[in-house]
PDB file of N, CA, C, O and CB in Angstrom:
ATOM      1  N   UNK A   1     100.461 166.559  18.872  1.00  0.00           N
ATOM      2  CA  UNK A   1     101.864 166.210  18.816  1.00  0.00           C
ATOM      3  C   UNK A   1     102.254 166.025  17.355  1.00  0.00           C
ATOM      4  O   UNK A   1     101.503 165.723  16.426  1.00  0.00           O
ATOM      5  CB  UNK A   1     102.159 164.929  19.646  1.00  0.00           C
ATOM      6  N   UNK A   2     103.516 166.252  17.321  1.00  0.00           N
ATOM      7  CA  UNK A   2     103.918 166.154  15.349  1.00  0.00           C
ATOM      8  C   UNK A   2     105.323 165.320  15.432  1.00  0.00           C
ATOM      9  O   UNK A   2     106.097 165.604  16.347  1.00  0.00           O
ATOM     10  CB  UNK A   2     104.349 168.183  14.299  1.00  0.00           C
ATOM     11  N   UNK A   3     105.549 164.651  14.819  1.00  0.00           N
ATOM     12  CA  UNK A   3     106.852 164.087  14.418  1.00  0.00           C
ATOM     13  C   UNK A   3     107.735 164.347  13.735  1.00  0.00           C
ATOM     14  O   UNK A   3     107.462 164.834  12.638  1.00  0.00           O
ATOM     15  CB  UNK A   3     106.829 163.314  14.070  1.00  0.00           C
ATOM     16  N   UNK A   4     109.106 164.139  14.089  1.00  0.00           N
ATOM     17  CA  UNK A   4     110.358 164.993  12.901  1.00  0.00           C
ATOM     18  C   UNK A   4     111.106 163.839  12.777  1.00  0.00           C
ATOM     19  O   UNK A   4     111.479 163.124  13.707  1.00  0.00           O
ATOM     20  CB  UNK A   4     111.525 166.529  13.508  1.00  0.00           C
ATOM     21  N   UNK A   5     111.321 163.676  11.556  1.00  0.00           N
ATOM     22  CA  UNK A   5     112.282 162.840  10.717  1.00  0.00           C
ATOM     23  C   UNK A   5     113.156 163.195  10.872  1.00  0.00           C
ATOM     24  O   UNK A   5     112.820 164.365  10.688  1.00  0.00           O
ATOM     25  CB  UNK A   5     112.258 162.687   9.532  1.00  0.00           C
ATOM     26  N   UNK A   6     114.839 163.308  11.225  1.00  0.00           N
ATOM     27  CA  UNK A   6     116.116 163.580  11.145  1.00  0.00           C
ATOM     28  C   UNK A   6     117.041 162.589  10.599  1.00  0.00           C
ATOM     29  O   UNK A   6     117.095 161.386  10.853  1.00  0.00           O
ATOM     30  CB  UNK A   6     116.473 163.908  12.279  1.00  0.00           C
ATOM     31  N   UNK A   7     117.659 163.192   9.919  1.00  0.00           N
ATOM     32  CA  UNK A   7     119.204 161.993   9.481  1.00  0.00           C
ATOM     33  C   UNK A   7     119.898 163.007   9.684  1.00  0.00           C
ATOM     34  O   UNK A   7     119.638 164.146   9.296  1.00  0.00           O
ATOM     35  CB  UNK A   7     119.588 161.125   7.725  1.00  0.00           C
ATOM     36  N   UNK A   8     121.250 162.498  10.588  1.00  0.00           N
ATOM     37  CA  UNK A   8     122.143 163.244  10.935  1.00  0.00           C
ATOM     38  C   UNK A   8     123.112 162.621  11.373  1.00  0.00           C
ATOM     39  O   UNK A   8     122.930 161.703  12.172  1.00  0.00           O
ATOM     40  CB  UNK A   8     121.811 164.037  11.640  1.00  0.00           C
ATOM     41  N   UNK A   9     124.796 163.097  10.806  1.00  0.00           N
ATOM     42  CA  UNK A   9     125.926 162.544  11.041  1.00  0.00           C
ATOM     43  C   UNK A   9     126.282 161.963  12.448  1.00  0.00           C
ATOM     44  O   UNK A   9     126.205 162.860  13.288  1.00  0.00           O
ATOM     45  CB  UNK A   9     126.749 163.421  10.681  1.00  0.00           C
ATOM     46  N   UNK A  10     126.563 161.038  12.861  1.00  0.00           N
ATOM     47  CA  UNK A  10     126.902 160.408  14.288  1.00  0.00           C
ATOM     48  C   UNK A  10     128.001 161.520  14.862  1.00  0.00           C
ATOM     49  O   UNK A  10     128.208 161.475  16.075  1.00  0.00           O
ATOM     50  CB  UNK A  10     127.636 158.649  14.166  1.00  0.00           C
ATOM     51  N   UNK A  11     128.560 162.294  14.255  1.00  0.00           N
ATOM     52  CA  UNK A  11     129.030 163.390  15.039  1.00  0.00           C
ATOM     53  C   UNK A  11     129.069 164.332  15.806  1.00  0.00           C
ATOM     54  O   UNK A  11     129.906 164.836  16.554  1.00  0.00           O
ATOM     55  CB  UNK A  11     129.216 163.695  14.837  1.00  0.00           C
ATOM     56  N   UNK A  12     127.353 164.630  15.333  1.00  0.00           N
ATOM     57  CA  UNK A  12     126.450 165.810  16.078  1.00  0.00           C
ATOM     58  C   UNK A  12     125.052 164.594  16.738  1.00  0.00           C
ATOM     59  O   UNK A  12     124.037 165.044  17.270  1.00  0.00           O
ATOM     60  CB  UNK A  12     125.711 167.396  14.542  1.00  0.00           C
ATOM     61  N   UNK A  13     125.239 163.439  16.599  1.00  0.00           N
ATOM     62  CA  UNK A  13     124.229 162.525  16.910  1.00  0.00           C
ATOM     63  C   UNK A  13     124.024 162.920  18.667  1.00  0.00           C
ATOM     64  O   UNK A  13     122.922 163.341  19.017  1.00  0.00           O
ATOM     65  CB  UNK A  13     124.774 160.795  16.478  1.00  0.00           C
ATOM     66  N   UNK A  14     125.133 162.757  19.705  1.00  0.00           N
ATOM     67  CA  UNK A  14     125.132 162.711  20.931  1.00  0.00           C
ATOM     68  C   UNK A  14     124.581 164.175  21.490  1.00  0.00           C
ATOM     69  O   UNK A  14     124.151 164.259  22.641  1.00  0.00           O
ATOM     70  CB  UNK A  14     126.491 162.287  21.341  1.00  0.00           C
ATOM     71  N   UNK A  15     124.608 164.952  20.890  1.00  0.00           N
ATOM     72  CA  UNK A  15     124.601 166.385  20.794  1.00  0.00           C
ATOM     73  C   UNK A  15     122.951 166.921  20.562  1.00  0.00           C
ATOM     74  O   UNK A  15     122.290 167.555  21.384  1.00  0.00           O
ATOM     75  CB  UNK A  15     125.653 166.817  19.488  1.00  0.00           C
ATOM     76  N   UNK A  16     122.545 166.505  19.309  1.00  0.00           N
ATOM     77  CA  UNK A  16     121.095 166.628  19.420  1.00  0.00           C
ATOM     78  C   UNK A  16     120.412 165.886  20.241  1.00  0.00           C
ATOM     79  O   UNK A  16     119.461 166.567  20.627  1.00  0.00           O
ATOM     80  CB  UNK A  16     120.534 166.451  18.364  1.00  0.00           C
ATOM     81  N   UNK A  17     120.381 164.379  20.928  1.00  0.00           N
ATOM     82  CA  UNK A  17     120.065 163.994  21.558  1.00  0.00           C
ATOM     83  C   UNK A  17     119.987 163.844  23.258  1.00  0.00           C
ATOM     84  O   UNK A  17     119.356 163.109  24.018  1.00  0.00           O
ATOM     85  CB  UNK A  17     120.253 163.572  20.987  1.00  0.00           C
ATOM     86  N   UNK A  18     121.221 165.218  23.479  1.00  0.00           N
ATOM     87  CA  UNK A  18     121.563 165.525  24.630  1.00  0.00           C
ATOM     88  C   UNK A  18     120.517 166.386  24.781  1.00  0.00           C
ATOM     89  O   UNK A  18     119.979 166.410  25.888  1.00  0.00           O
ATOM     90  CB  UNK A  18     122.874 165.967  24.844  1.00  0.00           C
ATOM     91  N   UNK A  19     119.967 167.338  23.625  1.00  0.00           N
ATOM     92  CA  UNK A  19     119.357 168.620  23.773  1.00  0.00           C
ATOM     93  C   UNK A  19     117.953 167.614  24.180  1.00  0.00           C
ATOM     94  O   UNK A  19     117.299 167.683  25.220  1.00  0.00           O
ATOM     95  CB  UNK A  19     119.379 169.869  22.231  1.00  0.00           C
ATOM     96  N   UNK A  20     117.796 166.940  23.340  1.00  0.00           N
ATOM     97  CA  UNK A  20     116.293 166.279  23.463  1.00  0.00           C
ATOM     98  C   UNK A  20     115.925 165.819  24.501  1.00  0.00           C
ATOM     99  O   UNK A  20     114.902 166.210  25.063  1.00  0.00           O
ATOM    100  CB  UNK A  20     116.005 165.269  22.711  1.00  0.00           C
ATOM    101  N   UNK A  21     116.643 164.957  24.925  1.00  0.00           N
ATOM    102  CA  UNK A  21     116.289 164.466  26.322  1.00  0.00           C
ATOM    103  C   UNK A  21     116.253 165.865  27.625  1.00  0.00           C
ATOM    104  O   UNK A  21     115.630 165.828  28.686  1.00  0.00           O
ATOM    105  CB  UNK A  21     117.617 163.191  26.709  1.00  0.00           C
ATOM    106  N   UNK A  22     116.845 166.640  27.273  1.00  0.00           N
ATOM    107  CA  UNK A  22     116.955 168.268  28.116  1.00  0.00           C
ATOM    108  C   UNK A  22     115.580 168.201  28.240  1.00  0.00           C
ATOM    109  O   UNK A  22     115.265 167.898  29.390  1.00  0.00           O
ATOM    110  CB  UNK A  22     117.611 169.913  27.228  1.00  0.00           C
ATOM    111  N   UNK A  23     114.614 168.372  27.480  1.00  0.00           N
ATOM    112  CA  UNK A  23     113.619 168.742  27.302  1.00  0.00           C
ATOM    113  C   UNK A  23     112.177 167.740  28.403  1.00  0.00           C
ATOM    114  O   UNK A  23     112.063 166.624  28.910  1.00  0.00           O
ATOM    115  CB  UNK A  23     113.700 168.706  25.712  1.00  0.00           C
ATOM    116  N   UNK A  24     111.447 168.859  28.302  1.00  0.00           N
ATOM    117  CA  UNK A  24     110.277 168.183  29.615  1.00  0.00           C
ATOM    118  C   UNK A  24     109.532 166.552  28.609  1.00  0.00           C
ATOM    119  O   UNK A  24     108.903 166.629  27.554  1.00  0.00           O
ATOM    120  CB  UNK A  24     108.372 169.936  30.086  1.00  0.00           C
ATOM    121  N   UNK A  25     109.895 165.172  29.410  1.00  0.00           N
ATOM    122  CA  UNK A  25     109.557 164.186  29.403  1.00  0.00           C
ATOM    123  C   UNK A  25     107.976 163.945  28.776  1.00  0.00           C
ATOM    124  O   UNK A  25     107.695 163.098  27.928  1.00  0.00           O
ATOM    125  CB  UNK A  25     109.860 163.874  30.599  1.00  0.00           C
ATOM    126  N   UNK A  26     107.244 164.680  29.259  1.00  0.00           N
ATOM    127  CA  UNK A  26     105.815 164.688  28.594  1.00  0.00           C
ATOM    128  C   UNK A  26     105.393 165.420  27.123  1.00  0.00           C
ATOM    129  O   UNK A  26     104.482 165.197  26.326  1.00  0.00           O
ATOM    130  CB  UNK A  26     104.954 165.358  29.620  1.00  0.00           C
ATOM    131  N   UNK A  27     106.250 166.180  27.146  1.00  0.00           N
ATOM    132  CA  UNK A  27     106.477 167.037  26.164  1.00  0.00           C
ATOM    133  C   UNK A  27     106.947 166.377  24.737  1.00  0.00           C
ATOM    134  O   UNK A  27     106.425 166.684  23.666  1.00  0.00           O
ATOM    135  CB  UNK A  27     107.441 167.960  26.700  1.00  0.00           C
ATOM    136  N   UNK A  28     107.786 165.625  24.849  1.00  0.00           N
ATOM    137  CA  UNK A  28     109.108 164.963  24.235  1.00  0.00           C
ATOM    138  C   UNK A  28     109.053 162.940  24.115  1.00  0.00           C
ATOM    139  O   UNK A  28     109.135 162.039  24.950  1.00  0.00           O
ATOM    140  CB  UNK A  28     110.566 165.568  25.530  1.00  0.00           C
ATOM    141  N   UNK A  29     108.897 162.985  22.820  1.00  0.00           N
ATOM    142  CA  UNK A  29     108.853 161.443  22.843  1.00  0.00           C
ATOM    143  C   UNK A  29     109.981 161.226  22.053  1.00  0.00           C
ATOM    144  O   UNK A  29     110.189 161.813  20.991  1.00  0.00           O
ATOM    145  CB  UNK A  29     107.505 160.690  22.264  1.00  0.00           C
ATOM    146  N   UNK A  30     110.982 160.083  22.741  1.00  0.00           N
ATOM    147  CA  UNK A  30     112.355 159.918  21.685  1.00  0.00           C
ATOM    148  C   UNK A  30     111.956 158.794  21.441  1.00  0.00           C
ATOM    149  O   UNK A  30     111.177 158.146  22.139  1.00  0.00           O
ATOM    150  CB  UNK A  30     114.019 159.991  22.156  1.00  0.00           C
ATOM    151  N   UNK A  31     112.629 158.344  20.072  1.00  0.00           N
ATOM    152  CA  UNK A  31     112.260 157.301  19.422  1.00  0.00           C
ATOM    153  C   UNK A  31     113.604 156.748  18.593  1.00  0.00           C
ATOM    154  O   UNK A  31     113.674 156.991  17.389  1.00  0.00           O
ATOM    155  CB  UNK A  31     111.030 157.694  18.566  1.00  0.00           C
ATOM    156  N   UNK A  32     114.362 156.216  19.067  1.00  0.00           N
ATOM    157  CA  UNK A  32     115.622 155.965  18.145  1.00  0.00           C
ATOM    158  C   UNK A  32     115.322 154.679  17.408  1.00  0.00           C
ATOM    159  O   UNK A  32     114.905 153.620  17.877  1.00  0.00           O
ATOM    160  CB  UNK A  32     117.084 155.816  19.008  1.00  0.00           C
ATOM    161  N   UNK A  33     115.643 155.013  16.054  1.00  0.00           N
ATOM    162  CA  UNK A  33     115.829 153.882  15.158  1.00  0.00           C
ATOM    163  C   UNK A  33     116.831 154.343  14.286  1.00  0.00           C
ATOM    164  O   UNK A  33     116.934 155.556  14.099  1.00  0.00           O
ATOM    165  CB  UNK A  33     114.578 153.419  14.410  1.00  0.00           C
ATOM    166  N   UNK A  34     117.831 153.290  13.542  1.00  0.00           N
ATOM    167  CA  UNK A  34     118.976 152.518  12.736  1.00  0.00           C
ATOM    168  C   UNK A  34     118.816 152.448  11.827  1.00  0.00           C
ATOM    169  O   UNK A  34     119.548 151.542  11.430  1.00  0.00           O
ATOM    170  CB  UNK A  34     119.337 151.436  12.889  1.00  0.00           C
ATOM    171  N   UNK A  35     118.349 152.778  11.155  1.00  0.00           N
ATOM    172  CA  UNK A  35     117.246 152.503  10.035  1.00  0.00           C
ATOM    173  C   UNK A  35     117.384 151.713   9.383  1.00  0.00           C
ATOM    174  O   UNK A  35     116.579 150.821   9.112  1.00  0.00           O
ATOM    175  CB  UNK A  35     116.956 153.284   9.221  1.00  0.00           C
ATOM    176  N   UNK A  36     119.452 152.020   8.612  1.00  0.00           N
ATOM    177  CA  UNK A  36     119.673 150.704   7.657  1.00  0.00           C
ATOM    178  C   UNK A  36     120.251 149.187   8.486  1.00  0.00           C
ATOM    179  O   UNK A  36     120.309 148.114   7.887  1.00  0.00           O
ATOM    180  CB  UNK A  36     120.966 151.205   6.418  1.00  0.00           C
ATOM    181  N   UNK A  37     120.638 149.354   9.916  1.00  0.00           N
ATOM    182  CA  UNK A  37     121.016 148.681  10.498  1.00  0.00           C
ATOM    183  C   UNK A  37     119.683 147.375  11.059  1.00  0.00           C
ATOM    184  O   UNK A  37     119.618 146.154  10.918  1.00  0.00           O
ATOM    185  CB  UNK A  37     121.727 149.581  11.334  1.00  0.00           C
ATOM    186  N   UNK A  38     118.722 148.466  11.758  1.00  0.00           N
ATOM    187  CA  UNK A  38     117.253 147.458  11.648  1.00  0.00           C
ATOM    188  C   UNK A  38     116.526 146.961  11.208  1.00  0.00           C
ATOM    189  O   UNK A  38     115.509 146.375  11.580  1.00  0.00           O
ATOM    190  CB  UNK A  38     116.585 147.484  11.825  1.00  0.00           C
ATOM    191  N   UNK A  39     117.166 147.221   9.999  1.00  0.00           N
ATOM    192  CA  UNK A  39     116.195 146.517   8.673  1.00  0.00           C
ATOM    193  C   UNK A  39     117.191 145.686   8.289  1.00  0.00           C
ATOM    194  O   UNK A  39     116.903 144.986   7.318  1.00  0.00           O
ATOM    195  CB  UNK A  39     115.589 147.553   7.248  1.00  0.00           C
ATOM    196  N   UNK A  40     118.373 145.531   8.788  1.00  0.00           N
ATOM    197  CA  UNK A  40     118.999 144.588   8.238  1.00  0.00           C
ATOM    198  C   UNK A  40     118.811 143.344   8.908  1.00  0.00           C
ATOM    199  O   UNK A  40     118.660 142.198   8.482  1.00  0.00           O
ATOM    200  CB  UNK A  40     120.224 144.909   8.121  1.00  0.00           C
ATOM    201  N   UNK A  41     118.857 143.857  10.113  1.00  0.00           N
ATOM    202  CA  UNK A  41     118.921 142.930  11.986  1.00  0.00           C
ATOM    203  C   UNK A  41     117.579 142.408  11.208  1.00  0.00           C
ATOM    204  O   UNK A  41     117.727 141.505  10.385  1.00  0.00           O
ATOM    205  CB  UNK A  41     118.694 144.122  14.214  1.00  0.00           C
ATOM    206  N   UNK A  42     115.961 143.072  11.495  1.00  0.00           N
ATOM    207  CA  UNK A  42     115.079 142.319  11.451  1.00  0.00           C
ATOM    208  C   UNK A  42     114.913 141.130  10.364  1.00  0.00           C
ATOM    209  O   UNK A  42     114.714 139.954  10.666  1.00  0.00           O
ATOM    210  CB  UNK A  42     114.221 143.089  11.476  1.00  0.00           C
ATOM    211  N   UNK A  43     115.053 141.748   8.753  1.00  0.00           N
ATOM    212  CA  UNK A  43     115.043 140.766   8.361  1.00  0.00           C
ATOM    213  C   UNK A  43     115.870 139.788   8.045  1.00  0.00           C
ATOM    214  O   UNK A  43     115.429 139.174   7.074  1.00  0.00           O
ATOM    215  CB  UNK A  43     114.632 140.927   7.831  1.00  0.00           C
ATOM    216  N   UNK A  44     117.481 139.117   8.667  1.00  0.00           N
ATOM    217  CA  UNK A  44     117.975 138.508   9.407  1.00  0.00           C
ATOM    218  C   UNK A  44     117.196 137.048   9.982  1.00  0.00           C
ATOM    219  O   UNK A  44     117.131 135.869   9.634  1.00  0.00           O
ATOM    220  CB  UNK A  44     118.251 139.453  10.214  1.00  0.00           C
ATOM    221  N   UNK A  45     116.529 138.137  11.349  1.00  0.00           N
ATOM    222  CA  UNK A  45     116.143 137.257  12.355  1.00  0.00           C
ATOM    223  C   UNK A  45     114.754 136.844  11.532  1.00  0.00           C
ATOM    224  O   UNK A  45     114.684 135.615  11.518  1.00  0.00           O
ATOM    225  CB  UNK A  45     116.012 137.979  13.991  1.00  0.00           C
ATOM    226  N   UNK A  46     113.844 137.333  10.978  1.00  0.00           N
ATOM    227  CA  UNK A  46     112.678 136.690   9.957  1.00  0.00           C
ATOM    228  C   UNK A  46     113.363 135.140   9.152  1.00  0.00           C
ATOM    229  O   UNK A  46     113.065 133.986   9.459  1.00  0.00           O
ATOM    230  CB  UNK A  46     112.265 138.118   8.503  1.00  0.00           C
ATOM    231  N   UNK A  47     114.426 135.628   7.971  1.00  0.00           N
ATOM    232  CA  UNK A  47     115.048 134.565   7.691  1.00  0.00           C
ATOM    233  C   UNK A  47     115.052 133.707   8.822  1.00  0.00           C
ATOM    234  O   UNK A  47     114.455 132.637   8.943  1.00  0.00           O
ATOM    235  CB  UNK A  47     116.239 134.836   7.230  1.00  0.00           C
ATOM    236  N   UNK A  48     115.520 134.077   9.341  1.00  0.00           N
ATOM    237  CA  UNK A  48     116.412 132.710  10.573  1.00  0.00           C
ATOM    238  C   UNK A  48     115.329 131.882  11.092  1.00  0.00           C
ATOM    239  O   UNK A  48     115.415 130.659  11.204  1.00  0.00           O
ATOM    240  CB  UNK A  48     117.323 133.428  12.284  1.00  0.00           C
ATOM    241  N   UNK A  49     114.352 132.546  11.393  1.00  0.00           N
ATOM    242  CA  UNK A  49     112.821 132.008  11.597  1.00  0.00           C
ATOM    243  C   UNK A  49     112.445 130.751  10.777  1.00  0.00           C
ATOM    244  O   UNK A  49     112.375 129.585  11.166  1.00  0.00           O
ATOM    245  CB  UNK A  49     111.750 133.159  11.152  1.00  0.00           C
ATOM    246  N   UNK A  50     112.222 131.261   9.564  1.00  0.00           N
ATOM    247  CA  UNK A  50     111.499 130.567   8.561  1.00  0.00           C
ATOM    248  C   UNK A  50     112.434 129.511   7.864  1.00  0.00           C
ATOM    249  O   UNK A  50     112.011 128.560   7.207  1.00  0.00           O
ATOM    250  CB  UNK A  50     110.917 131.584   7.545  1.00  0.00           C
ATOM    251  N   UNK A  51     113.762 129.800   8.090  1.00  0.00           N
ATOM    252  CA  UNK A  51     114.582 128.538   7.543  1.00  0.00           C
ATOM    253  C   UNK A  51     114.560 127.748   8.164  1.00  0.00           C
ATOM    254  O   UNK A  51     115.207 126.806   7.705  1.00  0.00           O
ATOM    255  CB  UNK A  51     115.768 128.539   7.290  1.00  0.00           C
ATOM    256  N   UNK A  52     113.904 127.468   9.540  1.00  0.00           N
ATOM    257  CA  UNK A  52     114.267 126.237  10.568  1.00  0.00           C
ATOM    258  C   UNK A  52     113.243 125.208  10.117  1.00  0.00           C
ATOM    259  O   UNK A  52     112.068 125.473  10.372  1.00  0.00           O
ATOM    260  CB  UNK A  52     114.088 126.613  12.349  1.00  0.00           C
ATOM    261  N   UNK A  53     113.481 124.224   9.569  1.00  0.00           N
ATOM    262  CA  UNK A  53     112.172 123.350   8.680  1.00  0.00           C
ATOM    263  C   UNK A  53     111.681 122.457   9.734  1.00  0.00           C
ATOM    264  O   UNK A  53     110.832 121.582   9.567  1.00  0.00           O
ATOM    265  CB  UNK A  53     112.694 122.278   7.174  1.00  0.00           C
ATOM    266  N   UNK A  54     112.462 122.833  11.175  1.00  0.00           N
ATOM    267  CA  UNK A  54     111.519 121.347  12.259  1.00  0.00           C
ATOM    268  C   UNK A  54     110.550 121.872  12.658  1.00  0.00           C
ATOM    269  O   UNK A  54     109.889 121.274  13.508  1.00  0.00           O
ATOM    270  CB  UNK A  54     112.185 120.612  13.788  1.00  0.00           C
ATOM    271  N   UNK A  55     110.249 122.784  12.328  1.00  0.00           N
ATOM    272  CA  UNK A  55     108.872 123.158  12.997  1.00  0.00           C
ATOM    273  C   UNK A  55     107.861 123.501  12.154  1.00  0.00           C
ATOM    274  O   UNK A  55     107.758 124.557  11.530  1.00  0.00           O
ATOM    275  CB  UNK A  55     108.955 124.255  13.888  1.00  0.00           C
ATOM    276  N   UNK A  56     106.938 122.348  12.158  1.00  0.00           N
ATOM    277  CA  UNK A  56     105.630 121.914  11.531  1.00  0.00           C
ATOM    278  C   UNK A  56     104.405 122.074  12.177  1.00  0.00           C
ATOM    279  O   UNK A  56     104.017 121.347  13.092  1.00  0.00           O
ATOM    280  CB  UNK A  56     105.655 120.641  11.257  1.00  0.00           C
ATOM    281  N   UNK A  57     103.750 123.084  11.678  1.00  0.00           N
ATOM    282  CA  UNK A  57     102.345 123.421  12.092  1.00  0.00           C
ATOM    283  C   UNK A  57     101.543 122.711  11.757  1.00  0.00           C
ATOM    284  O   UNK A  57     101.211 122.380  10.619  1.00  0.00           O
ATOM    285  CB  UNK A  57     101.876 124.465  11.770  1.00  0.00           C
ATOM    286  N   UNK A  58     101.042 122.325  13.042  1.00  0.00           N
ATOM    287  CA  UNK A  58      99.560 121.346  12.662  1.00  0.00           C
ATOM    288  C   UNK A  58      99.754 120.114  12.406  1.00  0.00           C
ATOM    289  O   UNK A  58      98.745 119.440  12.201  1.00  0.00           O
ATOM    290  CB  UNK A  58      98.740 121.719  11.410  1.00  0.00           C
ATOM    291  N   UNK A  59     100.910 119.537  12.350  1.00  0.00           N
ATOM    292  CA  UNK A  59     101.220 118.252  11.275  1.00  0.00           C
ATOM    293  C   UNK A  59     100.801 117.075  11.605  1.00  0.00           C
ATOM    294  O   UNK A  59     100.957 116.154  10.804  1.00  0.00           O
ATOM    295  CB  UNK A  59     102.607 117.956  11.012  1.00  0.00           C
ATOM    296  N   UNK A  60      99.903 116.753  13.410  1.00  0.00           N
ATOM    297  CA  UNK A  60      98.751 115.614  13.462  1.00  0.00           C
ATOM    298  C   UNK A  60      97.219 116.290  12.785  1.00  0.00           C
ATOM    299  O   UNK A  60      96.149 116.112  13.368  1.00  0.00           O
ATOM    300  CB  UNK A  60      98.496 115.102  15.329  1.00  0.00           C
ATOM    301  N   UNK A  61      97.264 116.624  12.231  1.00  0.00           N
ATOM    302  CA  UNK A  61      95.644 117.444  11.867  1.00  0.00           C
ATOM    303  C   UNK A  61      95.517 116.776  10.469  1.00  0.00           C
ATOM    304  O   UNK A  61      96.388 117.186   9.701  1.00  0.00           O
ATOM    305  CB  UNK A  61      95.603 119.564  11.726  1.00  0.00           C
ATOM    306  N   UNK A  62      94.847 116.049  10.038  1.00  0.00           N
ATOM    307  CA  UNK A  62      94.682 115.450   9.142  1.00  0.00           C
ATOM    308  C   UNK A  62      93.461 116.195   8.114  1.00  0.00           C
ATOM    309  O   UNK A  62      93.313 115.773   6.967  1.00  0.00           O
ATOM    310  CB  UNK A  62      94.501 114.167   9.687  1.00  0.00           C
ATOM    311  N   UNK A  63      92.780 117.114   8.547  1.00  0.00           N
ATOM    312  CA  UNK A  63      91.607 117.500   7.553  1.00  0.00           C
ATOM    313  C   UNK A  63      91.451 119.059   8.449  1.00  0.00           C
ATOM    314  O   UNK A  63      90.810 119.174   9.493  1.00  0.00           O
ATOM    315  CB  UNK A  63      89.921 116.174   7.535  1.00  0.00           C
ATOM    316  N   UNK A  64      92.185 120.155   7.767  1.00  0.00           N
ATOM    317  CA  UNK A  64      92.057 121.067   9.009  1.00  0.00           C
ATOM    318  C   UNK A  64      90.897 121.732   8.629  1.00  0.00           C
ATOM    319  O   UNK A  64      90.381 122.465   9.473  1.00  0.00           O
ATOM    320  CB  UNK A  64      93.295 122.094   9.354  1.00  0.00           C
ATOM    321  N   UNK A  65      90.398 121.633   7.573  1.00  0.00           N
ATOM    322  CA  UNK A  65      88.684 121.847   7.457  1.00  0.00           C
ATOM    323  C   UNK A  65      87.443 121.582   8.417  1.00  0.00           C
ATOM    324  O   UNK A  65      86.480 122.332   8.580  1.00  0.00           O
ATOM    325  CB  UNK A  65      88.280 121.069   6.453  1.00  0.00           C
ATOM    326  N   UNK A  66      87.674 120.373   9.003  1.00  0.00           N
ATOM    327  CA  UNK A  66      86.905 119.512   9.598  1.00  0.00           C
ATOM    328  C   UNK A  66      87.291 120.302  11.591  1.00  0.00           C
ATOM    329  O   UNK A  66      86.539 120.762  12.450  1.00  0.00           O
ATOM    330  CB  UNK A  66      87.534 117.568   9.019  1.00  0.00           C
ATOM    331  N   UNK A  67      88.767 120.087  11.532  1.00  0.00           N
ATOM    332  CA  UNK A  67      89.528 120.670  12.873  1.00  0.00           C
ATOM    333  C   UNK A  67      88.928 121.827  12.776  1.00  0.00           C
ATOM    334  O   UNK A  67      88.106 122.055  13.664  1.00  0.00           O
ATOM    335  CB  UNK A  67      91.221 120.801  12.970  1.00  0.00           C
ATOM    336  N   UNK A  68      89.097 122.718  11.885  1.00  0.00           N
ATOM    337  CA  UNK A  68      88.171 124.137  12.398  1.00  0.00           C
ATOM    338  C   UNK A  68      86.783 124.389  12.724  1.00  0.00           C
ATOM    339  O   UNK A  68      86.417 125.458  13.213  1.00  0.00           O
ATOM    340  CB  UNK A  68      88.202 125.045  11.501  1.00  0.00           C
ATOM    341  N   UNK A  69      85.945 123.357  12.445  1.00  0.00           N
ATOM    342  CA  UNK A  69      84.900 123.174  12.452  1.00  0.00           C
ATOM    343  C   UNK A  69      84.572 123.166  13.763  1.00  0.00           C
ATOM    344  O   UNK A  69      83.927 123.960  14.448  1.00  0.00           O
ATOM    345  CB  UNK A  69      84.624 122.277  11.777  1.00  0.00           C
ATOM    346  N   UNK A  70      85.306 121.786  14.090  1.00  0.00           N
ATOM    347  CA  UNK A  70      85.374 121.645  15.581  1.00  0.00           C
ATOM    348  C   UNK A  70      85.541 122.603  16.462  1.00  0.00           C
ATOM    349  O   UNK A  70      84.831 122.620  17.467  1.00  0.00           O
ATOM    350  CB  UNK A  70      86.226 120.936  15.901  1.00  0.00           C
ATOM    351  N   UNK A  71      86.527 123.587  16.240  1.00  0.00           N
ATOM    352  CA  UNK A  71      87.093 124.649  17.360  1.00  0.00           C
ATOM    353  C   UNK A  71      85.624 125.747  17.454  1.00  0.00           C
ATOM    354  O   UNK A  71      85.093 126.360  18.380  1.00  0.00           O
ATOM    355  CB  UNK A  71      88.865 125.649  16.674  1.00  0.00           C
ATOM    356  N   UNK A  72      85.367 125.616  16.135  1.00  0.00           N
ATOM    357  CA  UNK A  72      83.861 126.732  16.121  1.00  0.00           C
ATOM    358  C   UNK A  72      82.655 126.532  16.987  1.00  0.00           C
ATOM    359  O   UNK A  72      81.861 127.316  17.508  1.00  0.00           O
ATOM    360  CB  UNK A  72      83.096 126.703  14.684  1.00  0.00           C
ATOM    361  N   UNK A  73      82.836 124.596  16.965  1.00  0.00           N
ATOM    362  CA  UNK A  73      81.371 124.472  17.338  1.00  0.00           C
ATOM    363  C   UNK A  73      81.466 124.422  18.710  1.00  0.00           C
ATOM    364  O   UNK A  73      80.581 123.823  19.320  1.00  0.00           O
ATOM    365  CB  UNK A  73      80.577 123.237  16.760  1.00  0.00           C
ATOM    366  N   UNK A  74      82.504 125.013  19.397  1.00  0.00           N
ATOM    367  CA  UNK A  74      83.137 124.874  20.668  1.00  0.00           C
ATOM    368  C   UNK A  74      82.751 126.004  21.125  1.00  0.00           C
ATOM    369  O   UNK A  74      82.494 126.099  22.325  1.00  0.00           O
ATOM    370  CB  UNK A  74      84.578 124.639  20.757  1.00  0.00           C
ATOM    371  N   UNK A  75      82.662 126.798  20.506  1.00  0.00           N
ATOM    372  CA  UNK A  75      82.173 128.589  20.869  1.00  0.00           C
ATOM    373  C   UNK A  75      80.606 128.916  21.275  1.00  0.00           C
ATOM    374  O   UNK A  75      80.075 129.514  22.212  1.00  0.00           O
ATOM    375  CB  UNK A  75      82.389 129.645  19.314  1.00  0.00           C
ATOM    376  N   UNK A  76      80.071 128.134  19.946  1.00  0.00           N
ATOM    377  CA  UNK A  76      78.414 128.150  20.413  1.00  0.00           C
ATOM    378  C   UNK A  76      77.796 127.377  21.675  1.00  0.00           C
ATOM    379  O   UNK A  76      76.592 127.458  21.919  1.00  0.00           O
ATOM    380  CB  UNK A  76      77.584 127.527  19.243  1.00  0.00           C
TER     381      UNK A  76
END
């Protein structure tokens, strides 16, 4: 199987993608992406993530050296 890169005006967008989907299902893998739009969306929602400061990992763990230790010796 090989992959094709396209950029193409939203004018003829519905049009090539009419043809594509025409095509036999096994044959044919569609893959739509936005490119500048999903890279905007994702990193967005990343920000939005990491700005929320109530959420503290680990923050009863007092020596997480020692805590990992523990989780290890749990395995053997």
């Amino acid at each position: 199987m090989k992959t094709i890169k396209i950029d193409i005006n939203d004018s003829v967008y519905e049009h090539i993608l009419f043809f594509l989907k025409s095509l036999p299902s096994n044959l044919v893998k569609i893959q739509e992406v936005n490119s500048k739009e999903s890279k905007i969306d994702t990193k967005k929602k990343i920000e939005e993530i990491f700005s929320k400061n109530d959420i503290v990992a680990f923050k009863d763990i007092e020596d997480p050296v020692k805590w990992q230790r523990e989780l290890r010796d749990e395995w053997e």
